[in-house]
C-alpha positions in Angstrom: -3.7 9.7 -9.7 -4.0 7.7 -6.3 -0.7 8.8 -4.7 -0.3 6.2 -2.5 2.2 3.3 -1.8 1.7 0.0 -2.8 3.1 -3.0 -1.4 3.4 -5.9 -4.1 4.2 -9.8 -3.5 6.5 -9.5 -6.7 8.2 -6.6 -5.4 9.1 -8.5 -1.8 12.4 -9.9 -2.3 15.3 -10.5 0.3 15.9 -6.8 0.9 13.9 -4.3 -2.1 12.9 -0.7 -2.4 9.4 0.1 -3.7 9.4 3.8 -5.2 5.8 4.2 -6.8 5.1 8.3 -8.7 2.4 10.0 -8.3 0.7 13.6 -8.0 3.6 15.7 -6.2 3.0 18.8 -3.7 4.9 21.6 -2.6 6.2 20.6 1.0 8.9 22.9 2.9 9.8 24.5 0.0 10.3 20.8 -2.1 8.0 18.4 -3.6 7.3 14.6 -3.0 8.0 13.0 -6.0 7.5 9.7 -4.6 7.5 7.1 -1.8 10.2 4.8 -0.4 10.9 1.7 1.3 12.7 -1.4 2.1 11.8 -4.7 3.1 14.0 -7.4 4.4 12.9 -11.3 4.8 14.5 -11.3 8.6 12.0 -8.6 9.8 9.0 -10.5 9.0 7.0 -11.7 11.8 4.2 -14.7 11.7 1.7 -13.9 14.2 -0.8 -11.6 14.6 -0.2 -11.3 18.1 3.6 -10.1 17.8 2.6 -7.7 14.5 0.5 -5.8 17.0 3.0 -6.0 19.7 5.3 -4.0 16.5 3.0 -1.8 15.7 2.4 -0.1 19.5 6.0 -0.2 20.4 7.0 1.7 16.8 3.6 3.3 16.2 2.1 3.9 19.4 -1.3 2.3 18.5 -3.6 -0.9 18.1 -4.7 -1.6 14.6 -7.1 -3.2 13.3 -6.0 -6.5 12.2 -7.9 -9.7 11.2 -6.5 -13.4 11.7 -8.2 -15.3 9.3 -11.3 -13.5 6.9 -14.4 -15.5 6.6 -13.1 -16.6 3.0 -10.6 -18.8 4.6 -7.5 -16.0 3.7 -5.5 -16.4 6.5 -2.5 -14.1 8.2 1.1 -15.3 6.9 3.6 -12.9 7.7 4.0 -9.0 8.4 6.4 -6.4 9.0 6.8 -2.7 10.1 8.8 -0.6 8.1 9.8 3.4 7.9 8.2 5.2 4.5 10.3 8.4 3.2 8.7 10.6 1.0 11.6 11.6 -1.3 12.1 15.1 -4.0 13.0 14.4 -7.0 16.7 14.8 -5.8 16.3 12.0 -3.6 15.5 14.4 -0.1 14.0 13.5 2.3 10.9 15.0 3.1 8.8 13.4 5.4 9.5 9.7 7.0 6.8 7.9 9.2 5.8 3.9 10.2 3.5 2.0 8.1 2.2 -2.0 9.1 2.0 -4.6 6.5 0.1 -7.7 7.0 0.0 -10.3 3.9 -2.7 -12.9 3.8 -3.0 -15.9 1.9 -0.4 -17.7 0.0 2.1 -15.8 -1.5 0.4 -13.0 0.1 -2.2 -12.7 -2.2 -3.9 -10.3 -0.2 -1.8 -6.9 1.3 -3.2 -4.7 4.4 -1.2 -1.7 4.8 -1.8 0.7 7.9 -0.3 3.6 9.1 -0.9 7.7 9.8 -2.9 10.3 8.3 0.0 11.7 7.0 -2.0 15.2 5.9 1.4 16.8 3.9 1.0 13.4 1.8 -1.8 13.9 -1.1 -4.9 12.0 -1.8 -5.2 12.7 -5.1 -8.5 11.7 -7.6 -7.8 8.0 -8.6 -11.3 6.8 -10.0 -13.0 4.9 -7.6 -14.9 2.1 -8.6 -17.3 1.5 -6.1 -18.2 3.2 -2.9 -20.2 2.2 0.3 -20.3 3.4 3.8 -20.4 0.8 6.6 -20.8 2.0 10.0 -20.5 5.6 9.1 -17.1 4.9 7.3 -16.8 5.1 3.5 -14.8 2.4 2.0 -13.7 3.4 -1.6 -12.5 0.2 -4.1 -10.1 1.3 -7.2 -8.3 -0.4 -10.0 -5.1 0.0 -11.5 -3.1 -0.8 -14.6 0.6 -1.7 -12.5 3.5 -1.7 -14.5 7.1 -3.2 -12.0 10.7 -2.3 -13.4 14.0 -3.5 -11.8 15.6 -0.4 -10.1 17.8 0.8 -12.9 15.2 0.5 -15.7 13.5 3.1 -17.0 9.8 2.9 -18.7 9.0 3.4 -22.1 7.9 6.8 -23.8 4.2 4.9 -24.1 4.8 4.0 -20.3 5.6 7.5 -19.4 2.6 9.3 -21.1 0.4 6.4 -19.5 1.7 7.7 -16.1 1.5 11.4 -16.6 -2.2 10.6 -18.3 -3.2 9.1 -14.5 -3.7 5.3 -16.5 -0.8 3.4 -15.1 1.1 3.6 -12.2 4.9 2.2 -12.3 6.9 1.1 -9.2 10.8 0.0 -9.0 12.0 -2.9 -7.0 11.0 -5.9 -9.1 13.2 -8.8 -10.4 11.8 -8.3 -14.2 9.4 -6.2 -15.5 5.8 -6.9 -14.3 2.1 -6.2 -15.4 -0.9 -6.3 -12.8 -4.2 -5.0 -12.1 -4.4 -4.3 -8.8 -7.3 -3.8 -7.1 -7.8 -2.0 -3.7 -9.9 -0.8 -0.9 -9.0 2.1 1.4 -10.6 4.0 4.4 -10.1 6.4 7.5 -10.7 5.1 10.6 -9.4 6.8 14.1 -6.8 9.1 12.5 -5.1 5.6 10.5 -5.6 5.1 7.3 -6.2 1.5 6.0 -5.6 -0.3 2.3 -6.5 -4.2 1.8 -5.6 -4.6 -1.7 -4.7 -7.2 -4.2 -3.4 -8.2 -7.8 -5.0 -11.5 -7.8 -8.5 -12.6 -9.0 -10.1 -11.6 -6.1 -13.1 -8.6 -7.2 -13.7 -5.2 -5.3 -16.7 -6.1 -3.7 -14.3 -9.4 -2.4 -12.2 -6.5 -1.1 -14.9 -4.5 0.5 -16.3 -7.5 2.0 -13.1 -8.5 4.0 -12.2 -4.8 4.7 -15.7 -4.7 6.4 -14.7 -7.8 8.7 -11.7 -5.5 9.4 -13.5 -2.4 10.4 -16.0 -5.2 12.9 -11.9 -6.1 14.7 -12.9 -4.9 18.6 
């Protein structure tokens, strides 16, 4: 399983918490269990220009950000926020900065930035389609995504779907929520980068903007 958190439009309400499972990992003598959160509407910004001026004041660095993609997906609104990766007791184990950028309406489209982070796990998600573009390999995926409230918990069939590596299950949502979410990550200068979306758009749709990404000078 892709352990890797994943910032949904469903999931973005006035103030939420995102927790999404995956592979764990002994870390300083615990294990991450999963990845945390929050989001509030009065943090967002609007304009590329002031996202980036976030991101080197609380990250100390210049991503790689597009305005508007060559399929008319434009920048609507963005936000830094601080990721904990939790035990299963709810511990701390590791915090660091992450930069998301929505796109579109509704923000359809989701670019997530932040760290290497090398205590956080990869994991083996299936990969749907690879290519390398300007000697950096972009790697698309798809998931079954199932959204509970905070307090709910997910069926036995749910459960064994998780633990099988064939859906992944976040907390945060209003109601309980279905998507296939598709995604594209890569490496690039020590940051690692995820365009992703749970709307119609394909994976070569998502390697074709995360290209125009990559081209940002």
């Amino acid at each position: 399983m892709k352990f890797n958190k994943k910032r949904m439009v469903a999931a973005l309400a006035a103030v939420c918490t995102i927790t999404v499972m995956g592979t764990v990992t002994a870390i300083a003598g615990g294990k991450i269990t999963g990845l945390f959160s929050s989001t509030s509407r009065d943090e967002m910004v609007h304009s590329k220009a002031e996202l980036i001026q976030l991101a080197e004041r609380q990250m100390g660095t210049t991503p790689k950000i597009v305005d508007t993609f060559s399929n008319g997906i434009s920048f609507n609104e963005g936000s830094i926020t601080k990721v904990e990766g939790r035990d299963e007791n709810q511990n701390p184990l590791i915090t660091y900065p992450e930069l998301y950028a929505g796109y579109g309406e509704n923000n359809r489209v989701g670019l997530d930035i932040h760290e290497n982070q090398d205590m956080i796990p990869q994991g083996s998600s299936t990969v749907i389609k690879h290519e390398v573009y300007q000697d950096i390999t972009l790697e698309a995926h798809e998931d079954d995504y199932l959204f509970l409230p905070p307090d709910a918990k997910p069926s036995e069939e749910d459960s064994k779907l998780e633990e099988e590596g064939k859906l992944m299950i976040s907390y945060g949502s209003s109601e309980e929520e279905r998507k296939v979410y598709r995604y594209v990550n890569w490496s690039e200068n020590g940051m690692e980068y995820t365009l992703s979306s749970s709307d119609d758009l394909s994976c070569d749709d998502l390697i074709g903007m995360a290209k125009e990404v990559i081209d940002v000078k």
